[in-house]
Backbone as numpy.savetxt, mean C-alpha at the origin, in Angstrom:
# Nx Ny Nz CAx CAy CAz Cx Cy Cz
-41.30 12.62 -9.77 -41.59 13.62 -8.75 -41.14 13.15 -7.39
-41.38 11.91 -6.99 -41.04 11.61 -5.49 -39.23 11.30 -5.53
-38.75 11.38 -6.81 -37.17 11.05 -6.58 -36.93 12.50 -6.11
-37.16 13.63 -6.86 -37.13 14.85 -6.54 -37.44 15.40 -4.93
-38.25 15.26 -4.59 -39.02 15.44 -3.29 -38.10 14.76 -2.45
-37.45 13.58 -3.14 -36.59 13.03 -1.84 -35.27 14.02 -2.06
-34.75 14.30 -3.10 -33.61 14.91 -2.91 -33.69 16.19 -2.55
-34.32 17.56 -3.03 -34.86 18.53 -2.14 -34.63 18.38 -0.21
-35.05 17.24 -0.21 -35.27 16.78 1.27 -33.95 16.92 2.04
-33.10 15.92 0.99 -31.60 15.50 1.78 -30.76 16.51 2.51
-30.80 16.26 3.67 -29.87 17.22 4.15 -28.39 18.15 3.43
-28.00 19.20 3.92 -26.57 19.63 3.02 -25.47 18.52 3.35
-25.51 17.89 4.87 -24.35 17.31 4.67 -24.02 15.79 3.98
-25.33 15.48 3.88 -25.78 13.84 3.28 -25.50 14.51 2.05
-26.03 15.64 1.64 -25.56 15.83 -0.27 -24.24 16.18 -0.20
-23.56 16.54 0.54 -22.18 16.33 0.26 -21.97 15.16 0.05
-22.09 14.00 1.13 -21.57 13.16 1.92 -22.01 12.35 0.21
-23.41 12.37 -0.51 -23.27 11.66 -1.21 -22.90 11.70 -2.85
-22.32 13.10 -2.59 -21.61 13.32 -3.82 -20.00 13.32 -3.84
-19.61 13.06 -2.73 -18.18 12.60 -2.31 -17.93 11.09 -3.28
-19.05 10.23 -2.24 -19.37 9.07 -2.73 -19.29 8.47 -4.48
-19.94 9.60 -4.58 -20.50 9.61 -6.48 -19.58 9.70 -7.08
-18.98 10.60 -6.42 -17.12 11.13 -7.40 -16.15 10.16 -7.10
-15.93 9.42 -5.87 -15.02 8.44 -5.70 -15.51 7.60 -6.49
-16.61 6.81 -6.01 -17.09 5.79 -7.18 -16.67 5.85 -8.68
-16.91 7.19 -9.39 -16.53 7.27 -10.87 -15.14 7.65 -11.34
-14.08 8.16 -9.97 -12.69 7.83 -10.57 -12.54 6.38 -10.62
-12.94 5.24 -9.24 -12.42 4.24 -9.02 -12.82 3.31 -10.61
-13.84 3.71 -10.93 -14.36 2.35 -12.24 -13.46 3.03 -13.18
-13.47 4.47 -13.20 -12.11 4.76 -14.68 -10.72 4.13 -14.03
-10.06 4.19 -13.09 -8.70 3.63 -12.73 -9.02 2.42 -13.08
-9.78 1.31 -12.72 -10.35 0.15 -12.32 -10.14 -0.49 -13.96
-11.18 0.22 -14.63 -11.13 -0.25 -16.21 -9.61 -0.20 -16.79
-8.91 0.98 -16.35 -7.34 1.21 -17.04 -6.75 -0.17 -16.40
-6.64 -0.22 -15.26 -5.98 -1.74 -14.75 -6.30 -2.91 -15.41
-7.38 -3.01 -16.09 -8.01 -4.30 -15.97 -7.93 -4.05 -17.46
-7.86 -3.23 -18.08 -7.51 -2.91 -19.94 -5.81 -3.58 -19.88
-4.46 -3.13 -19.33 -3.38 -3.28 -19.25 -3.23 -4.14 -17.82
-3.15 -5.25 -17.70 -3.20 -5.74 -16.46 -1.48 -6.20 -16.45
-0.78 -5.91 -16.70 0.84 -6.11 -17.10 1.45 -6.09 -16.37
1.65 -4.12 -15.91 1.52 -3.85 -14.26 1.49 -4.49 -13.05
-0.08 -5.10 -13.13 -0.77 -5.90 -12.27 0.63 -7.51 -11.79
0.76 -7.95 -13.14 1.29 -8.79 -12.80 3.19 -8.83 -13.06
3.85 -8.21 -13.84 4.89 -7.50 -13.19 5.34 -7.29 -11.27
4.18 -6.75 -11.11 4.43 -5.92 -9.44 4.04 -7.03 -8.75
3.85 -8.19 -8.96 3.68 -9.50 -8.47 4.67 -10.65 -8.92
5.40 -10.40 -9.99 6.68 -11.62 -10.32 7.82 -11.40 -9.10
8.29 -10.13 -8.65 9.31 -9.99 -8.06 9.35 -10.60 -6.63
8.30 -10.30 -6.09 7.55 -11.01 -4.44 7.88 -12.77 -4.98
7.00 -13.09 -5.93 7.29 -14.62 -5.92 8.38 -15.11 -6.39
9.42 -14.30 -7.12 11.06 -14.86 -7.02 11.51 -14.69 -5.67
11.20 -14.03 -5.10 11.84 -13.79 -3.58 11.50 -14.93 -2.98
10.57 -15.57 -3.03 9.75 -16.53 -2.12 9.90 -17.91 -2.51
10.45 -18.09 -4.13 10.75 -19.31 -4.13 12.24 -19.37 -4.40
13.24 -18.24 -4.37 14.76 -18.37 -5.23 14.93 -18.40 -3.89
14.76 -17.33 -2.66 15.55 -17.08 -1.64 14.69 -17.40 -0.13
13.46 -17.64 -0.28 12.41 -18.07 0.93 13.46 -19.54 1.44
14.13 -20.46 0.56 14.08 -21.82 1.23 15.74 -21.63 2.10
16.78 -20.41 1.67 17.96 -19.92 2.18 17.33 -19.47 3.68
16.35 -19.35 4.25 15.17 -18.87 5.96 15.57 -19.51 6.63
15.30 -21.03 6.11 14.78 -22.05 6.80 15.80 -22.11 8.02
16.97 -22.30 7.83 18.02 -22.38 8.62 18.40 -20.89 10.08
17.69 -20.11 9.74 17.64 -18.79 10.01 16.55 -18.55 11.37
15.18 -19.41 11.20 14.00 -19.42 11.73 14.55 -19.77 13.12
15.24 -20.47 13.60 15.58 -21.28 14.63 15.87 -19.74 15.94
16.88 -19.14 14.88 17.60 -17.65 15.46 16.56 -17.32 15.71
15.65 -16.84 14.76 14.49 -15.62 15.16 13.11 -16.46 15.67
13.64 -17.37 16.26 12.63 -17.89 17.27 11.07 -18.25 17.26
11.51 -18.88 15.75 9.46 -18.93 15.13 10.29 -20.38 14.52
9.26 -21.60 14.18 9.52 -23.00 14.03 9.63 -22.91 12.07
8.28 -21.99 11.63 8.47 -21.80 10.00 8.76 -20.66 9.61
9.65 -20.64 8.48 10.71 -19.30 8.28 9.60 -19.03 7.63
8.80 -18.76 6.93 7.65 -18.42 5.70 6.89 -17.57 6.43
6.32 -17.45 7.83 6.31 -16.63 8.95 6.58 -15.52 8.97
7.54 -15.55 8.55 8.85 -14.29 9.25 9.04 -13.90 7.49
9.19 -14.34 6.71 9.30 -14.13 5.00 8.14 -13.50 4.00
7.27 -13.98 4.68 5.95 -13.90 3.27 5.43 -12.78 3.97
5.31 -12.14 5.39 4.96 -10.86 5.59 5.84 -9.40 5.17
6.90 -9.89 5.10 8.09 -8.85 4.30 7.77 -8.65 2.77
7.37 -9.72 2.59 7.41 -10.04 0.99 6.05 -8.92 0.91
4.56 -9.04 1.98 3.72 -8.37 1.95 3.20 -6.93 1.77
4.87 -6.46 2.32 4.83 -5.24 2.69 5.70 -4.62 1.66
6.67 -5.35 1.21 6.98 -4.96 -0.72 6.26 -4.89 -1.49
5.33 -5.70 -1.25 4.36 -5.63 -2.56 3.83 -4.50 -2.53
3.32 -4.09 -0.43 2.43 -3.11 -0.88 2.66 -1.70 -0.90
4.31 -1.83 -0.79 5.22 -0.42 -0.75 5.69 -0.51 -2.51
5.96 -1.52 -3.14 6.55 -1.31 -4.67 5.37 -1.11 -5.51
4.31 -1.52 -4.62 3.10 -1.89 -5.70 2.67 -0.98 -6.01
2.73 0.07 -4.86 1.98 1.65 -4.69 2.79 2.87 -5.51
4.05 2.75 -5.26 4.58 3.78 -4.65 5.28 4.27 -6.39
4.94 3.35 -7.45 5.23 3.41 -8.56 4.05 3.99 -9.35
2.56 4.22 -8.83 1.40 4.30 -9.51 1.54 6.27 -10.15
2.31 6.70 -9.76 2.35 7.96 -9.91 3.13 8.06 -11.60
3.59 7.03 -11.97 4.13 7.52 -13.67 2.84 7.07 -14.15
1.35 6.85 -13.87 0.57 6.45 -14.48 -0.68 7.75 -14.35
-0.27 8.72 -13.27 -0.78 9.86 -12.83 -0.18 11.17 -14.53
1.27 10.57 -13.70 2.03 11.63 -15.17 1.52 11.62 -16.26
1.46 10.56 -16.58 0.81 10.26 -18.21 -0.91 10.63 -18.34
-1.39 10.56 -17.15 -2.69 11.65 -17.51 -2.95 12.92 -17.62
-2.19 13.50 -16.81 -1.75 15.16 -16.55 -1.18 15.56 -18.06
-0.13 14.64 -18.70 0.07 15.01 -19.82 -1.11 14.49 -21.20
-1.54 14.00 -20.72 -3.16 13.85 -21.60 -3.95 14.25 -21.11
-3.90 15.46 -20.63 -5.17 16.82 -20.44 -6.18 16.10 -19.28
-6.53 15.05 -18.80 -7.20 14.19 -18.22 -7.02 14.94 -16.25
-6.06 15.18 -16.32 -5.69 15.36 -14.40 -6.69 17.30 -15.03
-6.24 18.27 -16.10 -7.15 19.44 -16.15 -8.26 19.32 -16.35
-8.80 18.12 -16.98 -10.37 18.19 -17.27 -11.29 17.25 -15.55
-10.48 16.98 -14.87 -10.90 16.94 -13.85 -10.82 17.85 -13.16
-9.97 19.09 -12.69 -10.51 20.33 -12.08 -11.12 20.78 -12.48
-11.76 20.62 -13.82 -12.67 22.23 -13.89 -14.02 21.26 -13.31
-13.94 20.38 -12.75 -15.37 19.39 -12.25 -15.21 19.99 -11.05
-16.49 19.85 -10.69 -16.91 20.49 -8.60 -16.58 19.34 -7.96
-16.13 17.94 -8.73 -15.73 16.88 -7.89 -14.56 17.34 -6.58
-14.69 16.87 -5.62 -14.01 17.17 -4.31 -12.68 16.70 -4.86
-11.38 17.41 -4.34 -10.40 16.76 -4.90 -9.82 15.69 -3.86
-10.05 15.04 -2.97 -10.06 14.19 -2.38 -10.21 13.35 -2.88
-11.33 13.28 -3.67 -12.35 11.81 -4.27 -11.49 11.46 -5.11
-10.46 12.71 -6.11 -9.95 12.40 -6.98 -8.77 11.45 -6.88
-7.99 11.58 -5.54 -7.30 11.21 -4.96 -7.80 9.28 -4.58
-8.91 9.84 -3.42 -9.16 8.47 -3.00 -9.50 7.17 -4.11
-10.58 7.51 -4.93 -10.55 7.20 -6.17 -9.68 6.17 -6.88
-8.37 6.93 -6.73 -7.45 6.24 -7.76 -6.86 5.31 -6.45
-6.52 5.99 -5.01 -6.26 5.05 -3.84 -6.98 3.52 -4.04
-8.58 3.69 -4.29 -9.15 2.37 -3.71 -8.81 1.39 -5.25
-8.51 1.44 -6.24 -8.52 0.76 -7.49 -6.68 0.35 -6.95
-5.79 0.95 -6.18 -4.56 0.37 -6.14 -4.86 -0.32 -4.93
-5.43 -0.28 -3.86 -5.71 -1.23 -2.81 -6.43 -2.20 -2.94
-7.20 -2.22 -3.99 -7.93 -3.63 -4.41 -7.23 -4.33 -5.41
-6.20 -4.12 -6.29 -4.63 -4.58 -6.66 -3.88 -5.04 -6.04
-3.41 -4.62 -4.99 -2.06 -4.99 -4.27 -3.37 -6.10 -3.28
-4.49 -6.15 -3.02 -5.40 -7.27 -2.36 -5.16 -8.64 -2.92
-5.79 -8.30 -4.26 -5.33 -9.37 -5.33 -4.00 -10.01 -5.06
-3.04 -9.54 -5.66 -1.43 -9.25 -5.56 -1.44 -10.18 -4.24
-1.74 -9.85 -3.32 -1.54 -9.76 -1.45 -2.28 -11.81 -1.61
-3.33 -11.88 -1.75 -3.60 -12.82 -1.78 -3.47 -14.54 -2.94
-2.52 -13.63 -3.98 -1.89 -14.83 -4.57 -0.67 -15.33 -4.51
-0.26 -14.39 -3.97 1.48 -14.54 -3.06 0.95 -15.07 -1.89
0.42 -15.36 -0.82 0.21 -16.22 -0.10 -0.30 -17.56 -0.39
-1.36 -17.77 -0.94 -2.05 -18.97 -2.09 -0.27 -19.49 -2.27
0.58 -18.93 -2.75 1.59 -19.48 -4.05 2.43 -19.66 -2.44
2.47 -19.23 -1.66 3.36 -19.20 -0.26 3.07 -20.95 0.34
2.01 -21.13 0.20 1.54 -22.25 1.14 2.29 -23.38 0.64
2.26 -24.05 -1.04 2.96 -25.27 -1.37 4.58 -24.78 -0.75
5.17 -23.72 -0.25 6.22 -23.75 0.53 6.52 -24.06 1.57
5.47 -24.34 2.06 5.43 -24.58 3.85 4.67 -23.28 4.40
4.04 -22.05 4.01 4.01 -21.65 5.10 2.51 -22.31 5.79
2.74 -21.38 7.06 1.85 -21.99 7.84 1.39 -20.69 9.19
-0.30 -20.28 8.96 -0.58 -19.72 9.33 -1.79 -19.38 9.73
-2.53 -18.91 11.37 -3.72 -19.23 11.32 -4.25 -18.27 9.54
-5.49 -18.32 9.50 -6.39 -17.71 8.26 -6.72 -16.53 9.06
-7.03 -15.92 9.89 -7.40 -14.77 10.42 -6.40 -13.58 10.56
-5.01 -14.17 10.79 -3.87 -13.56 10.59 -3.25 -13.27 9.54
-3.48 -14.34 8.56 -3.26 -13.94 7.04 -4.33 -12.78 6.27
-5.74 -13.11 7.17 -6.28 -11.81 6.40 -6.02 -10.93 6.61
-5.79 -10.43 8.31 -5.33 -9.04 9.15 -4.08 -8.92 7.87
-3.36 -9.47 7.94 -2.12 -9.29 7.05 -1.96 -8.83 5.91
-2.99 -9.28 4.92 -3.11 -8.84 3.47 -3.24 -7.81 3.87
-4.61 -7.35 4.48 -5.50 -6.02 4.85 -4.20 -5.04 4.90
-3.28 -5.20 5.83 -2.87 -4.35 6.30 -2.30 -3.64 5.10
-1.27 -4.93 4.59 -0.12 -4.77 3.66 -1.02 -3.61 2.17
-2.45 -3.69 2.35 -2.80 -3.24 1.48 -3.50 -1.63 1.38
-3.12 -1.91 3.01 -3.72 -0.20 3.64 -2.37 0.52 3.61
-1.51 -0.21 3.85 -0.13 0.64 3.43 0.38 0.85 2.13
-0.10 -0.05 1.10 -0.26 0.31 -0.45 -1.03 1.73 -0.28
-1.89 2.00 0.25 -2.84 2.97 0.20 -1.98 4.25 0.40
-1.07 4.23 1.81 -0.38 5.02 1.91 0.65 5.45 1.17
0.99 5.07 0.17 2.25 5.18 -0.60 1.67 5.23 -1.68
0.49 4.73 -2.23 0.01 5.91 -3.79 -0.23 7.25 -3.16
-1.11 7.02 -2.42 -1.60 8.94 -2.00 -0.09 9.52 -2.54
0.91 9.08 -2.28 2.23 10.03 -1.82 2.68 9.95 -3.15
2.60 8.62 -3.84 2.80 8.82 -5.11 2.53 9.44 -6.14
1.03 10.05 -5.79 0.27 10.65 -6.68 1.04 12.06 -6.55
0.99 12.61 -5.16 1.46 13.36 -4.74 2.50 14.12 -5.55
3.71 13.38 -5.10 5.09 13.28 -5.87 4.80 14.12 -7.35
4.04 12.85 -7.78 4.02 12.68 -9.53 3.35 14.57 -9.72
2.36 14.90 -9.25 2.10 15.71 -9.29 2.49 16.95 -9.59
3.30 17.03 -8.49 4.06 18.02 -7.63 5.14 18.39 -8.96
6.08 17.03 -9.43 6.95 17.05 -10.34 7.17 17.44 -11.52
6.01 16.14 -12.40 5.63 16.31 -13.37 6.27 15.40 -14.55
6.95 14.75 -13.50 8.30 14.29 -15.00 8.85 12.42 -14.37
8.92 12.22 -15.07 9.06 10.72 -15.23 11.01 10.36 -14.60
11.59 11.18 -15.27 12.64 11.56 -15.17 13.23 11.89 -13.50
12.71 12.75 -13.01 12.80 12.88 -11.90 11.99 11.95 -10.77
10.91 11.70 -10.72 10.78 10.67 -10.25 10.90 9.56 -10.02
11.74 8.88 -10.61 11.74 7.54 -10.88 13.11 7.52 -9.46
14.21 8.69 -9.53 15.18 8.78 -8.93 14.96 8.73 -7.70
13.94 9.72 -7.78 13.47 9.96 -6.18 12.95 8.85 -5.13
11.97 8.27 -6.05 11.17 7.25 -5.58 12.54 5.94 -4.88
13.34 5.72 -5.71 14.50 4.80 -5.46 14.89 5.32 -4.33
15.74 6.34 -4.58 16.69 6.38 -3.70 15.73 6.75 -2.20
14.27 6.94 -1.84 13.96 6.87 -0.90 13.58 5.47 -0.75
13.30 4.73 -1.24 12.13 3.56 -0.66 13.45 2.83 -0.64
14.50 2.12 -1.22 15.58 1.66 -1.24 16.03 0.97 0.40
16.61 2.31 0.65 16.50 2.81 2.45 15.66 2.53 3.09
14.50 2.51 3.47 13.42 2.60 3.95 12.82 0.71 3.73
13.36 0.42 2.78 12.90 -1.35 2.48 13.99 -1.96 3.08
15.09 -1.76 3.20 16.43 -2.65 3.47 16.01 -2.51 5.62
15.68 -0.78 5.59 16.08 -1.13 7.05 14.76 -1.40 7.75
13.62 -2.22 7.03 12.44 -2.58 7.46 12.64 -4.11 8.17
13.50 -4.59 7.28 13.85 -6.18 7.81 13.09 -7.18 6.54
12.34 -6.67 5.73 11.86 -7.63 5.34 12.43 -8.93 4.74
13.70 -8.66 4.69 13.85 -10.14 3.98 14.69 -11.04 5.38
15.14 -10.04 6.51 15.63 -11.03 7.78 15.08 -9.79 8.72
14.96 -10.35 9.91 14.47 -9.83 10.99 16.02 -8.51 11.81
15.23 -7.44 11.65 16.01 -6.83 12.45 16.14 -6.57 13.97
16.79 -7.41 14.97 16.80 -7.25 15.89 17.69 -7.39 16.56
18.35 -7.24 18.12 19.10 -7.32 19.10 19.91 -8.76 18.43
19.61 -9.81 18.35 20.02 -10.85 18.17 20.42 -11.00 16.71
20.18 -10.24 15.43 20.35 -10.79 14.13 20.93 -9.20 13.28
21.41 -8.57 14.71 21.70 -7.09 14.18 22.59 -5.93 15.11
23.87 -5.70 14.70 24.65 -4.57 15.56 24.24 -3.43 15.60
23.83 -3.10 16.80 23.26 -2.01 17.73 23.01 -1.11 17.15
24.27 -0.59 16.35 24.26 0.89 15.19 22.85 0.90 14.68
22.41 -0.64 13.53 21.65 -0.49 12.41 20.48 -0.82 13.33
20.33 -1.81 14.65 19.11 -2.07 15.38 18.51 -0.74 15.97
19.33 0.48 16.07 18.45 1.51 16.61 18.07 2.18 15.33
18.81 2.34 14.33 18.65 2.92 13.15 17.16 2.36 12.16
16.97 1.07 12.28 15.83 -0.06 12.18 14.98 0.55 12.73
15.13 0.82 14.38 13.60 1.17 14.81 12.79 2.87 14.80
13.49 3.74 13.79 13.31 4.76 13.56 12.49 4.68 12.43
12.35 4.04 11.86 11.75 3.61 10.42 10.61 2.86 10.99
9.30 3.30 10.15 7.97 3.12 10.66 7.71 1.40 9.78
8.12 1.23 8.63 7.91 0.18 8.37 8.46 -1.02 9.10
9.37 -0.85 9.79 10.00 -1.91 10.31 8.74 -2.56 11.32
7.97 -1.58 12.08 6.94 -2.29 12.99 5.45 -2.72 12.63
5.62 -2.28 10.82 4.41 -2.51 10.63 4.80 -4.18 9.46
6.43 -4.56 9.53 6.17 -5.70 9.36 6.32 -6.59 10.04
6.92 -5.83 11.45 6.88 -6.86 12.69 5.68 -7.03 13.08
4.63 -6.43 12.62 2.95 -6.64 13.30 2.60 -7.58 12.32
2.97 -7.39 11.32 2.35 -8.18 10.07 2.59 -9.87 10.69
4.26 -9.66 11.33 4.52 -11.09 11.32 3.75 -11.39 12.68
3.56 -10.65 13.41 2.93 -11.26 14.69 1.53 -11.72 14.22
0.84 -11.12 13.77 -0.63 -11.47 12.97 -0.08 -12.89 12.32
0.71 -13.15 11.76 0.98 -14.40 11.09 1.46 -15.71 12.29
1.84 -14.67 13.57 2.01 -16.07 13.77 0.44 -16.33 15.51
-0.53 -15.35 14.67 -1.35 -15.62 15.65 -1.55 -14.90 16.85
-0.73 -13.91 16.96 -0.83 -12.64 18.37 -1.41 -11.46 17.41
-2.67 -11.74 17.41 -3.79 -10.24 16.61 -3.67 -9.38 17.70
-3.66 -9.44 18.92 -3.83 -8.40 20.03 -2.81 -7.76 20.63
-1.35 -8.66 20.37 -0.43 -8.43 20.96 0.45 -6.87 20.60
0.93 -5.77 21.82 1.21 -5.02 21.75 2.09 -4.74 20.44
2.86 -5.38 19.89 3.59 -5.13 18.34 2.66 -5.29 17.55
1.74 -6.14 17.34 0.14 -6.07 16.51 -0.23 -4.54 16.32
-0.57 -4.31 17.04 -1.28 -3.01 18.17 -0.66 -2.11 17.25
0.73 -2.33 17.45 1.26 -0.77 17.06 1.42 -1.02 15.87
1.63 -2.24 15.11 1.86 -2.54 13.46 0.14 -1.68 12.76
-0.78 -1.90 13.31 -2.19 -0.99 12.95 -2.16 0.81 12.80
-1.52 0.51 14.44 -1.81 2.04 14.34 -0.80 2.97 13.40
0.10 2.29 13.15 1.50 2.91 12.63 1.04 2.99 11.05
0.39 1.94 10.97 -0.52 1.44 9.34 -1.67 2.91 9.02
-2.30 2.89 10.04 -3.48 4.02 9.73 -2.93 5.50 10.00
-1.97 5.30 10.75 -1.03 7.00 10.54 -0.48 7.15 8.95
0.06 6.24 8.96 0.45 6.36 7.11 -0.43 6.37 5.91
-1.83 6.12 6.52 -3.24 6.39 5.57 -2.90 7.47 5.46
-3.47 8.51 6.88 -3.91 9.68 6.63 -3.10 10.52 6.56
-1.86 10.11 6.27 -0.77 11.49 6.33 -0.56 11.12 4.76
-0.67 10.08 4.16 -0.40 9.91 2.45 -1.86 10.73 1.86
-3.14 10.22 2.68 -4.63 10.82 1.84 -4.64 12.53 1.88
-4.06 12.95 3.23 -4.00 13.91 3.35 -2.73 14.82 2.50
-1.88 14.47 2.37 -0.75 14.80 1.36 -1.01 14.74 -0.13
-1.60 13.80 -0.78 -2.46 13.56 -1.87 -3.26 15.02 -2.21
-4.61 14.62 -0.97 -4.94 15.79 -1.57 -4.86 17.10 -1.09
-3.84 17.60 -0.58 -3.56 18.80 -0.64 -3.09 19.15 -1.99
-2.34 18.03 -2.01 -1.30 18.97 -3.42 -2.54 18.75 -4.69
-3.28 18.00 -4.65 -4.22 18.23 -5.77 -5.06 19.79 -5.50
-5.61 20.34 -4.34 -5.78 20.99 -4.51 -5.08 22.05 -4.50
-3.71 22.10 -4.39 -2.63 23.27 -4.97 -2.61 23.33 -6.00
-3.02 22.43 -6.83 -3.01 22.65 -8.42 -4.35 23.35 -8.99
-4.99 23.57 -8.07 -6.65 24.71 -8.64 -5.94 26.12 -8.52
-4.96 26.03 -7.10 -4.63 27.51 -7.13 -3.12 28.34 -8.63
């Protein structure tokens, strides 16, 4: 009787607020369990970052001097960060397909679950992945030399993993929208392709390590400053104006992927 009496009680927007909650919670443990049933994925989307870091990280070293930081691993393992958390994501949508085609994406609309949740849901089970991911590629970074305060490496994971965030929403999106394995796979390439090369992550794009054409072309592309923030966090400027904007540029790409997500989920009720 008094559990009752309390819920009666709860305001309308707290019973929203905590059935939002309820529904995110119970996509995240079904995504959560699928990851952790097939963890393959998991570690696949983590071999490619650590060939980068030990075949081609020690080709930097010579490089660091140019881009004006003492350890190339600096300037390397935050690129590497932001692959992970752009390849890590941005592929989760053939795993969307394959539910939609196992009746699973319809037997969740006919639920009053918010389609947001459905969305966020599967968001927080790939951001606590690419965390993982984020923090054993650094662990595996260190017997290389790098070298970095710990406060900057966390800002760093964090970030790299809020921008995973942004690129499932979109993935889901995509997958959605499509439907087909076939077509997506193309799409996904031939955009992120572009979009990874002119970020800099594997050398710094700038005035000094880049002709004018591709250095303005570089700074049109939003990732490029969110791995120049990454690297400033790494090398200890958390406050500094490229920091600054590596965040905010990070949390614009939340809400324009969460928000893209779930619209198109709820285009699929209509």
């Amino acid at each position: 009787m008094t559990a009752i009496t309390a819920t009666t009680s709860t305001t309308p927007v707290a019973r929203v607020r905590n059935t939002f909650v309820r529904d995110t919670l119970i996509v995240f443990r079904r995504a959560m369990r699928l990851a952790l049933r097939n963890p393959v994925w998991t570690v696949m989307g983590l071999a490619q970052p650590i060939l980068y870091l030990v075949l081609f990280g020690p080709l930097l070293k010579p490089i660091a001097a140019i881009a004006g930081v003492q350890n190339a691993y600096q300037l390397f393992v935050p690129g590497l960060l932001v692959q992970l958390g752009m390849f890590g994501a941005l592929f989760v949508g053939f795993g969307l397909i394959s539910e939609w085609r196992d009746g699973v994406i319809e037997a969740e609309r006919v639920t009053p679950a918010p389609r947001s949740a459905l969305v966020l849901g599967r968001v927080l089970r790939d951001v606590v992945v690419i965390l993982v991911q984020g923090i054993v590629l650094t662990v595996v970074a260190l017997p290389f030399g790098l070298r970095a305060p710990v406060d900057g490496i966390v800002l760093g994971i964090i970030t790299a993993a809020l921008l995973g965030a942004a690129f499932a929403s979109i993935s889901y999106a995509v997958a959605l929208t499509l439907k087909s394995e076939d077509a997506l796979a193309p799409l996904l390439n031939g955009v992120a392709l572009p979009l990874l090369l002119l970020s800099g992550i594997l050398l710094p794009i700038n005035a000094r390590t880049a002709p004018v054409w591709l250095n303005r072309l570089s700074d049109i592309n939003p990732l490029k400053h969110v791995v120049t923030g990454i690297r400033a966090e790494f090398l200890g400027d958390l406050s500094s104006s490229t920091a600054i904007w590596g965040y905010v540029l990070t949390a614009a790409l939340v809400v324009l992927g969460l928000w893209f997500g779930t619209r198109t989920f709820r285009a699929e009720d209509g």
